[in-house]
Structures are given as C-alpha cells and as structure tokens.
N, C-alpha and C positions, 0 to 999 in steps of 0.2 A: 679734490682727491679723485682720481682712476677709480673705477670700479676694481678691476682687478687688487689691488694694494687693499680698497677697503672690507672684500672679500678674503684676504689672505690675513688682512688683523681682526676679523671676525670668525675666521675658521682656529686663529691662537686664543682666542678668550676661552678662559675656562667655560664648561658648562654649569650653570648652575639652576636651582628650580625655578626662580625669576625669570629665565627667558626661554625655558621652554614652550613650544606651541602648547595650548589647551586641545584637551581629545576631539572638543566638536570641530575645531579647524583642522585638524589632523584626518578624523571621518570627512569630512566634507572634499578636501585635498586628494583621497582616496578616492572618493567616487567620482570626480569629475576626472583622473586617471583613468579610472575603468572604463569612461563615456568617450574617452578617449582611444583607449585602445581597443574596443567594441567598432570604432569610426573606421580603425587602420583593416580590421577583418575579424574573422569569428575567432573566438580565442580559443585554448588547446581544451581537448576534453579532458572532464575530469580524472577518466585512465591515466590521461598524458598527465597532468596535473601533478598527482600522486606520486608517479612513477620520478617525476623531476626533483620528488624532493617536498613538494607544498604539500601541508596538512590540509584536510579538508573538514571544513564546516561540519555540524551534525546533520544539518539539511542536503548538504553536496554530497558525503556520503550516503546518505537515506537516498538519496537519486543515482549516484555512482554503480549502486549494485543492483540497480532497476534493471531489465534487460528495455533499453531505449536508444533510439537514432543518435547519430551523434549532434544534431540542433538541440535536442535536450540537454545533453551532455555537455556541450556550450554553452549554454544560455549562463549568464552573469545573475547569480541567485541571491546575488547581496543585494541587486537592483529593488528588488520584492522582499526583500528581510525587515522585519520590525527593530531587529541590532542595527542595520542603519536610520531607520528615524530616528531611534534614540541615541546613537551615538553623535548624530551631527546637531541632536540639540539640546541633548540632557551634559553637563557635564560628571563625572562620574557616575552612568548612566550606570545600571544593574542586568550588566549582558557579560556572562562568566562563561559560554561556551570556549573550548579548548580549540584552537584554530581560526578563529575570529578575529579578523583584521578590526572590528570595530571595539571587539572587547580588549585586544592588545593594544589601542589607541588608550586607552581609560588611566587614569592617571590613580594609579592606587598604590 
C-alpha cells in the first residue's frame, strides 16, 4: 500500500480515545519543534507574540511587561519551565496554567 492511500484511510478513521497520542509524546513533539525552529533563527518577541494572536504563559507575560532587550523577549521560556519536565514525563501531570502548551497537551 502507497503511503499516500494509507494516510488518506487514516485521516477517514474516526477519532477515538484509543489512538490518541499520550500528553508526554505530545510535550516532547513540542519541544523538539521549538529546538527546531530556535535552529531556523530567533523567534518573534513576546509583543509580536500577543499581538498575533498567541496567549502567553504566566511566566512570558511576567517577562513581556519587563522593560528588556528583544534577546530577552525571544528567548523560548518553556526551554527552562518545570511544565515542560513534567509534561514530557508525567502523564496527566498537574500544570493548570492558562496558555500553556504543556498544560493543553494533558489529557483531562
């Protein structure tokens, strides 16, 4: 079987909870994105960030309305978050901040 064909009868299966990813693959999927797109160049500042639309962290905002360089304002602050260790290895890890890619990963 084509890939294409067996990706177009896996995009028609219902979803159901059985094949969902678990949140720690889901965290983990995420940050090696971020290690990624940190590689391609420095990512938008948190201004830009907000402005686009994205919520931000409790931590990203406590930094956001810092008056700080924009290297600050880039830096990827999930890198050094404790939501990421426990999201890539706790499953239903207990990280409830609002804007949290790791706490939206959590299967609750």
């Amino acid at each position: 079987m084509n890939d294409d064909l067996w990706l177009e009868q896996l995009a028609d299966m219902p979803l159901e909870e059985s094949i969902l990813a678990p949140s720690c693959l889901k965290s983990r999927v995420y940050s090696a994105l971020i290690v990624a797109a940190e590689a391609e160049g420095p990512l938008l500042p948190l201004t830009d960030t907000k402005q686009a639309g994205r919520g931000l962290c409790v931590f990203e905002h406590l930094v956001q309305i810092l008056p700080s360089p924009d290297a600050v304002q880039s830096f990827q602050y999930c890198k050094i978050c404790h939501a990421r260790v426990l999201g890539e290895r706790v499953e239903k890890a207990p990280i409830f901040w609002p804007c949290c890619p790791y706490s939206e990963f959590q299967n609750r």
